[in-house]
N, C-alpha and C positions, 0 to 999 in steps of 0.2 A: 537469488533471482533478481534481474532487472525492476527496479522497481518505475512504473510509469507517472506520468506527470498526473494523471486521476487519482492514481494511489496516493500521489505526492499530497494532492489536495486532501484528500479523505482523511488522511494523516493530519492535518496541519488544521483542518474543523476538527477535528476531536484536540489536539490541542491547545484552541483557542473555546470550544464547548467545557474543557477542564479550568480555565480560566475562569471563566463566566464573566471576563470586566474587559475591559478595552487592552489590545497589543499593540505596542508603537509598531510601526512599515520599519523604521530604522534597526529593529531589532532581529530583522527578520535576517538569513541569509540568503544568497542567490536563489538553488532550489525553492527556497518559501518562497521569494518573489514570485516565481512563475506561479507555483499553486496558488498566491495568493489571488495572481488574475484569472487562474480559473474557479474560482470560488466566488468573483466579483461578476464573473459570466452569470453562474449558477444564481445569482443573486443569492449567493447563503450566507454572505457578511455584509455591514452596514459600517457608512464610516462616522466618526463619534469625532466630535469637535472637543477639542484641547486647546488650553492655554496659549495665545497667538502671541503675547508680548515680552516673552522669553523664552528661553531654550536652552537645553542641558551642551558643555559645551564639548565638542566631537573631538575634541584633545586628551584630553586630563580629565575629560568625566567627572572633575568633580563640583565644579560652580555651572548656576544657570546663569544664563546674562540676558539684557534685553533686546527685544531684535530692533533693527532701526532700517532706513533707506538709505542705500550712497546714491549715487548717479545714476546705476543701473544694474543693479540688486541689491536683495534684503542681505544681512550683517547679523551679527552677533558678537555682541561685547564681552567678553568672557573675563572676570575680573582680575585672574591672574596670565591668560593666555596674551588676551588681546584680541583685535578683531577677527574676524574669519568671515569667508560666505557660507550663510543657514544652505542646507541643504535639505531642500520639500520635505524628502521621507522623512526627516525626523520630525516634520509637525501632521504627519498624518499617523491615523489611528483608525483602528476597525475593530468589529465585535461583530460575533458570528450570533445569528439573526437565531434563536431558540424556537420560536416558532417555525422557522423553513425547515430545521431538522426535525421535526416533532410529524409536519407536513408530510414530507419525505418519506422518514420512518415508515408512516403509515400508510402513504403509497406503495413502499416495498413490500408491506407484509401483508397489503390489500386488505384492510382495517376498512368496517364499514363508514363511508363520512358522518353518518351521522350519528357514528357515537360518541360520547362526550371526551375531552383530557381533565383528569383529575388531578389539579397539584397535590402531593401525598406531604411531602414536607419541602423545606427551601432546596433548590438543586434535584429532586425525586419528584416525578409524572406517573400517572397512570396514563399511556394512551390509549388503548382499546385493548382488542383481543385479537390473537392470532392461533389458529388450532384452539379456537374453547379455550383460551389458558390467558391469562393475563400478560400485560406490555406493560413491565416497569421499566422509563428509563431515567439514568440517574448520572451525575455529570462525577463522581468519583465511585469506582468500590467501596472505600470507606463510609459514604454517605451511606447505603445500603446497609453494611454491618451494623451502624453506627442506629440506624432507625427500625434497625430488621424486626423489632416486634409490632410497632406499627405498619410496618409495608406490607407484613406476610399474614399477622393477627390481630389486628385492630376492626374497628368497626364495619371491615370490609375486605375478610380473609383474600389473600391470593396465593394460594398456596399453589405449588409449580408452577411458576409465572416464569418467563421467562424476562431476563435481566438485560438492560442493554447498558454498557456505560463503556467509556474509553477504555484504552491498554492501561492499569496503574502506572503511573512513573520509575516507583519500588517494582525491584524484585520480588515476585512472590510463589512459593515452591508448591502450593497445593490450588485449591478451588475453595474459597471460602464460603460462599453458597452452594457446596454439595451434599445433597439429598436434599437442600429447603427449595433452592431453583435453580433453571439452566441459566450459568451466564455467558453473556457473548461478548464478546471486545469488538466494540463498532468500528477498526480497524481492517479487523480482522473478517468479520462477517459481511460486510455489505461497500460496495463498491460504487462510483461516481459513472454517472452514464449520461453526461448531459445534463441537463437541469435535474435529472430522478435519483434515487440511489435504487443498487438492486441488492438485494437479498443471494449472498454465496451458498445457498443449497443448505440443507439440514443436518448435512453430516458433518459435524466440526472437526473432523481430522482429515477430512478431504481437503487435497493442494488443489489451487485453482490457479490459470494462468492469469495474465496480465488483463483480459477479457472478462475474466469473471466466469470462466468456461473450467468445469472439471478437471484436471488432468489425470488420465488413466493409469492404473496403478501397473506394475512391470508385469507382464507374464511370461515374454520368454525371455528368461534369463533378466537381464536388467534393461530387459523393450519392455515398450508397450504391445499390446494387439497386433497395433498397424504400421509401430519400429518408427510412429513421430517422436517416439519419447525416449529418454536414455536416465534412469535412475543410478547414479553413481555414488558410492559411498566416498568422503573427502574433498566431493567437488562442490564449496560455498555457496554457491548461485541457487541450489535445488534442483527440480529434473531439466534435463537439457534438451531443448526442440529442434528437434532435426526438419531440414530441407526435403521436399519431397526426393529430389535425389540422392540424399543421405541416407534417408528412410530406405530407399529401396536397395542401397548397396548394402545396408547392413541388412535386408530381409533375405537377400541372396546369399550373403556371409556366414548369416544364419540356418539357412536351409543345406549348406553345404560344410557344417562350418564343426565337421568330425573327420576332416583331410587339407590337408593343403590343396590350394584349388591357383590356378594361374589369371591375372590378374585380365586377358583378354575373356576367360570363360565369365569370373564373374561380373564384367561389367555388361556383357551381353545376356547374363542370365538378367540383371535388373534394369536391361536396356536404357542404356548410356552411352553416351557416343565416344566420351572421355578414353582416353588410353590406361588408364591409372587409377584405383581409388584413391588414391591421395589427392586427383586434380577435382572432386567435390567438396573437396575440408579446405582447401586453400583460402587464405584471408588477404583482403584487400588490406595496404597499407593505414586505409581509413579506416578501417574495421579493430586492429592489433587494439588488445585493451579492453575490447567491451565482451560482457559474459556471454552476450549473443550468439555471438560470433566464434568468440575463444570456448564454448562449449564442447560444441562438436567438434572441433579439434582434438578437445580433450578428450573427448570419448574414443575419436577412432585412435591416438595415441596408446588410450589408457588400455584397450580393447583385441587390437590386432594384431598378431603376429605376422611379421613379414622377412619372408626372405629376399629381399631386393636381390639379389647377386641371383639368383633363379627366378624371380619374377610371380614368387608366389603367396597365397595369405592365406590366411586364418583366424577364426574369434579365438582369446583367449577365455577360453570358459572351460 
């Protein structure tokens, strides 16, 4: 599924939340660049002053040299390169603000304000309570494992708490706090909306779209309800969103779709003006490439049976 520039962000704070220290800008790529200015909107990173009278050198990486003035820009002397022009992002650095997500958090889960955050150990919080249940968040998995008798039975049991920390970095095949508490990969569960994060719904195996909006699970055949949705097995992206005109040729496709049917009936059954089902899946040249777009393509490809030479179609189901 397309991943969006707020995802991008949400991504790239839990990233820099695993860190807990300063990121150089220069290490960032394109994609983090833009998250990183959405994240500087959000006010959820801070930028941290670094060493101004040298600099690593953007060649050979391997000497720092010192930066100096020519005529008219800063320099870098690099002891075996030679000069070069300092380029900004490498003397900027940021560090994602622990309190704005703490903040957040507990916006999201409407966490009374005035109850207290608990530091539990270095990297691990207590921040309130959500459903009666405890808010531990904690900046790796491992910290949790690693402290798990004081977090869950020390002087201030929280047993079923639930868990908030990033995606681990490592692969890992099970849930390592299950039965002791729920954990949630702050990725994965809560989404950027502006300065707020929101909370994706309770159900951890529910897909949600780019919105943070549920997406409905297939009912007929591989639709949704309302035939927005196309659940396909093989196709990368996850479920594919169909156009409202999409939606309604395959809802006629579908209701008809135990005969071959001629392509003027059913584009009048889902009232269309189009001659063709084929001329709502068409892609603009600008489009070719993005999972968007190349979805629903995929779908009516993957989907339809057509006799072109008689003008007629049918769901492959």
């Amino acid at each position: 599924m397309e991943i969006t520039l707020n995802q991008q962000a949400i991504n790239l704070a839990a990233l820099f939340f695993v860190r807990g220290g300063v990121s150089m800008e220069s290490g960032l790529h394109d994609g983090e660049i833009q998250a990183l200015h959405v994240l500087k909107q959000a006010k959820a990173v801070v930028p941290v002053q670094i060493n101004a009278s040298d600099a690593m050198c953007a060649f050979c990486g391997l000497y720092r040299g010192p930066i100096f003035r020519n005529d008219d820009c800063l320099m870098v002397q690099c002891p075996d390169c030679g000069p070069f022009r300092l380029d900004p992002a490498s003397q900027r650095s940021w560090q994602l603000d622990d309190e704005w997500l703490i903040r957040r958090l507990r916006g999201a889960l409407d966490i009374a304000p005035h109850s207290a955050v608990s530091p539990i150990v270095d990297g691990v919080w207590d921040i309130g309570r959500y459903k009666k249940r405890p808010v531990v968040l904690a900046r790796r998995i491992d910290l949790v494992e690693r402290h798990g008798l004081r977090i869950f039975h020390g002087p201030e049991p929280r047993n079923q708490s639930w868990v908030i920390t990033p995606r681990p970095l490592g692969h890992m095949t099970q849930d390592p706090l299950e039965g002791t508490a729920t954990w949630w990969q702050l990725e994965d569960r809560f989404a950027l909306h502006g300065m707020a994060l929101r909370l994706l719904g309770d159900d951890p195996d529910a897909l949600v779209d780019s919105n943070g909006k549920v997406i409905p699970a297939a009912v007929h055949g591989p639709f949704s309800d309302d035939f927005a949705w196309v659940h396909l097995d093989g196709w990368p992206h996850g479920p594919i969103r169909l156009t409202d005109a999409q939606a309604r040729l395959f809802a006629s496709l579908w209701a008809y779709r135990h005969q071959l049917q001629s392509a003027e009936f059913l584009m009048r059954q889902a009232g269309l003006a189009s001659e063709k089902p084929m001329d709502v899946f068409k892609l603009k040249t600008s489009n070719r490439g993005d999972p968007k777009y190349e979805g629903p393509l995929h779908a009516y490809e993957k989907l339809v049976i057509r006799q072109r030479r008689h003008g007629l179609y049918r769901l492959k189901l």
